[in-house]
TIVEX-70490 format. One record per atom (N, C-alpha, C): x, y, z; residue in three letters. Coordinates in pm, whole numbers, plus 50000, padded with zeros to 5 digits. Layout:
% TIVEX-70490
XYZALA...
% end
This chain:
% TIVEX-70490
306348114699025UNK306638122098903UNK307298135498936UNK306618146999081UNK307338152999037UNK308548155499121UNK309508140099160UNK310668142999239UNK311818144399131UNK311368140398953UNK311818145098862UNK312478154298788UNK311578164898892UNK311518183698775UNK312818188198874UNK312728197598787UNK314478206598837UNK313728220498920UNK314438218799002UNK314318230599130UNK313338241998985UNK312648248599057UNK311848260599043UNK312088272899013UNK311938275198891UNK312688287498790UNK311168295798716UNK311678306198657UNK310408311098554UNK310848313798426UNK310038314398379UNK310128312698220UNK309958326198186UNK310348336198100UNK310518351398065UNK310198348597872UNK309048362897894UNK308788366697741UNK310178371897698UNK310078373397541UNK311358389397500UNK311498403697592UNK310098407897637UNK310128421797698UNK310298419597848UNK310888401397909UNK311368398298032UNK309778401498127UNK308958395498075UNK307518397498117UNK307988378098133UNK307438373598326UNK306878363698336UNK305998348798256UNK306068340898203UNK305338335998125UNK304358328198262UNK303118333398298UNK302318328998344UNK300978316198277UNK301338321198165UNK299968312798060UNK300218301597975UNK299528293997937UNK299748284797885UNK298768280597783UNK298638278097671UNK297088278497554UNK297608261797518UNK297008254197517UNK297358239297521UNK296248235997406UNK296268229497278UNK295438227797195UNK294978213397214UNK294038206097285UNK293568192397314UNK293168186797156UNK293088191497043UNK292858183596941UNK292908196196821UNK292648186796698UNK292538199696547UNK291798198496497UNK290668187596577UNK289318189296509UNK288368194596558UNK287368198196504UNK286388204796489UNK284998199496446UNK283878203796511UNK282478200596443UNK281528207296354UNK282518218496387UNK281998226796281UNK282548230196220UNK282948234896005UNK283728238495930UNK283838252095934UNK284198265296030UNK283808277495957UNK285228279995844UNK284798288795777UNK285458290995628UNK286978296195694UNK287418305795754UNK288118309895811UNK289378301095928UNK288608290395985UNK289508288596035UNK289538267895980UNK288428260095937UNK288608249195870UNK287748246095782UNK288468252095661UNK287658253395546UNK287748238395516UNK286288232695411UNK286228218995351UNK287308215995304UNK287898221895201UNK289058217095132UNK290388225595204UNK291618214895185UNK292748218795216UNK293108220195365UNK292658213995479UNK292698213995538UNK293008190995579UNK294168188995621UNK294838176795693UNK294608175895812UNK293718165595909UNK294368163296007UNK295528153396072UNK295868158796195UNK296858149696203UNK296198134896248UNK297128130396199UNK296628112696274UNK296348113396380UNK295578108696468UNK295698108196613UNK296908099296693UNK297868093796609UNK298758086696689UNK299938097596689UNK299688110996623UNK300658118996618UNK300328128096737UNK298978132196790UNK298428139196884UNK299038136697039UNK299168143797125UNK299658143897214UNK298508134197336UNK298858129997419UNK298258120897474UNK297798127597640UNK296748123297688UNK296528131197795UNK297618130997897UNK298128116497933UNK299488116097993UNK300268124397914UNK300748126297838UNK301178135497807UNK301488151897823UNK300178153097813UNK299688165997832UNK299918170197954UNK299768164998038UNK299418163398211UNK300878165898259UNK302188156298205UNK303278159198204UNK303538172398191UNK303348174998073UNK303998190197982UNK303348206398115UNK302028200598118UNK301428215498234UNK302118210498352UNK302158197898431UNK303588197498569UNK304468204298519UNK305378208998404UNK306638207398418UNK306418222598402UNK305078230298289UNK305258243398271UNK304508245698451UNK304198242698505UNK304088248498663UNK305408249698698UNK306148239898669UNK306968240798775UNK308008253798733UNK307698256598596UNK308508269298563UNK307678282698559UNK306688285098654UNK305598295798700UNK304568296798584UNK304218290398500UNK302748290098459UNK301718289598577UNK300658293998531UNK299628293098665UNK298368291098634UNK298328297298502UNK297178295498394UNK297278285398291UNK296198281298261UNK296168271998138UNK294818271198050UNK294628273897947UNK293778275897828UNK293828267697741UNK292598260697751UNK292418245497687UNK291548250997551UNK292068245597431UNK291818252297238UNK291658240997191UNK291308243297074UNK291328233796980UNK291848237896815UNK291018230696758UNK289788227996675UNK288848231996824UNK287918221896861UNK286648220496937UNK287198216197053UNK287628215697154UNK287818202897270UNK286928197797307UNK285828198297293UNK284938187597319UNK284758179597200UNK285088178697127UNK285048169497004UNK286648154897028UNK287008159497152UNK287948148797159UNK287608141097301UNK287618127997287UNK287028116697417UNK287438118797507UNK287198118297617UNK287398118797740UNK287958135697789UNK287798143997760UNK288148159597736UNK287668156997895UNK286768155697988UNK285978157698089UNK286868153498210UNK286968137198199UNK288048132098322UNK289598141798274UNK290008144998169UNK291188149198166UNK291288158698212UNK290148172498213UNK290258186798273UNK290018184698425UNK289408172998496UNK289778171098612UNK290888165598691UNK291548162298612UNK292908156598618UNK294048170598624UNK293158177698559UNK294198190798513UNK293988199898645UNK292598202498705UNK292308208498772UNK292958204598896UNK293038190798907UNK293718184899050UNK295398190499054UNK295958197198969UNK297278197298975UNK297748205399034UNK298758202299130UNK299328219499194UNK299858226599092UNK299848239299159UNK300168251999055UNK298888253398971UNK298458245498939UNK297658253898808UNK296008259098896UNK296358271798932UNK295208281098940UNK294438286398838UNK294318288098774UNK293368292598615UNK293408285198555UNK292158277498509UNK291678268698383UNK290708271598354UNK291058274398169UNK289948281898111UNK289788271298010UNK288648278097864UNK288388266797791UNK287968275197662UNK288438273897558UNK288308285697437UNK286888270797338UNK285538276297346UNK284808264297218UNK283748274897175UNK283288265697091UNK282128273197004UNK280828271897054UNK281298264197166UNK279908261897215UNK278858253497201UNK278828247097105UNK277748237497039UNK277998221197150UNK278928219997175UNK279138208597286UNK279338209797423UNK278808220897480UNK279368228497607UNK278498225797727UNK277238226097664UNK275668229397808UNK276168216797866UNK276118204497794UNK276018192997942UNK277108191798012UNK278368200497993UNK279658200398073UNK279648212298171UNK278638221598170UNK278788233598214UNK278798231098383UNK278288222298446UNK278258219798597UNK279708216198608UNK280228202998579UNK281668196698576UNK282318211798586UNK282248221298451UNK283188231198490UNK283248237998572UNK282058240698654UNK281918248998739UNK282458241498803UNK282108227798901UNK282908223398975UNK284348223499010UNK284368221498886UNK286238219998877UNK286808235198894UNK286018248898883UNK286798259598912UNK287218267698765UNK286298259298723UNK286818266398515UNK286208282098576UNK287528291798521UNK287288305398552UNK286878314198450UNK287118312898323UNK286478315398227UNK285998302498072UNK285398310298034UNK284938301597883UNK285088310297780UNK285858314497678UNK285668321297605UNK285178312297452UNK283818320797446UNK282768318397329UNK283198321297228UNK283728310797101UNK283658316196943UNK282128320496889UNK281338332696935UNK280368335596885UNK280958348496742UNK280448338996606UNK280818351696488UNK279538363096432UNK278318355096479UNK276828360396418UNK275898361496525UNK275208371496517UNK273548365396613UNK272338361296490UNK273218361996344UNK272208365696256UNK272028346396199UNK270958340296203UNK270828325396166UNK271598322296036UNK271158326695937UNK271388327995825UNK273128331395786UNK273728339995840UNK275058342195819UNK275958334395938UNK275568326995970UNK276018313396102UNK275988303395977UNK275108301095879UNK275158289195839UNK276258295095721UNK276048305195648UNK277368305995559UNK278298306595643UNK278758308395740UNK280288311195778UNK280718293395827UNK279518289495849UNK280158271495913UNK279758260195806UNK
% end
């Protein structure tokens, strides 16, 4: 695959700042509704035959390595609310170039993956925590 990619270039913001990062959304669903970001009503998902496919995916971060990404930030909706999320971030982790893999969730599907990530080198997790308060957790989701 990658005797494919074109010789080794970088990718530049507007202010000619490096594009090192990469925020990759593994799905648009979610397990939890908060009001703010998937309210009950008015909210479509896409089909899943429209969703990008892990081959897919796997493609798209080779090709942004090969144009100096180094990081990659796995979003959602939830990513753990989509199958096989687990073999795929090891798949991701095995890839040259990509030194930083992170993982943006809410947390509610996270504890029994937390070893896997460690293994694999997950360097951060950033927590959607909105409340410590019980009661205003359940209005906001």
């Amino acid at each position: 695959m990658s005797s494919l990619l074109p010789p080794p270039t970088t990718l530049y913001d507007a202010h000619g700042r490096p594009l090192e990062y990469l925020r990759l959304a593994v799905t648009d669903r979610c397990n939890l509704r908060c009001f703010y970001c998937m309210p009950e009503e008015g909210i479509k998902y896409m089909p899943k035959h429209e969703l990008l496919s892990y081959e897919e995916m796997l493609r798209l971060v080779e090709i942004m390595t090969h144009l100096g990404v180094r990081k990659v930030r796995l979003t959602g909706g939830e990513p753990f609310v989509r199958r096989d999320l687990v073999p795929f971030m090891e798949r991701l982790a095995a890839l040259p170039g990509v030194h930083d893999l992170s993982l943006t969730t809410n947390g509610v599907l996270t504890a029994p993956h937390v070893p896997t990530m460690a293994r694999l080198g997950v360097k951060a997790v950033n927590l959607s925590l909105d409340t410590l308060d019980r009661q205003r957790f359940f209005e906001i989701t």
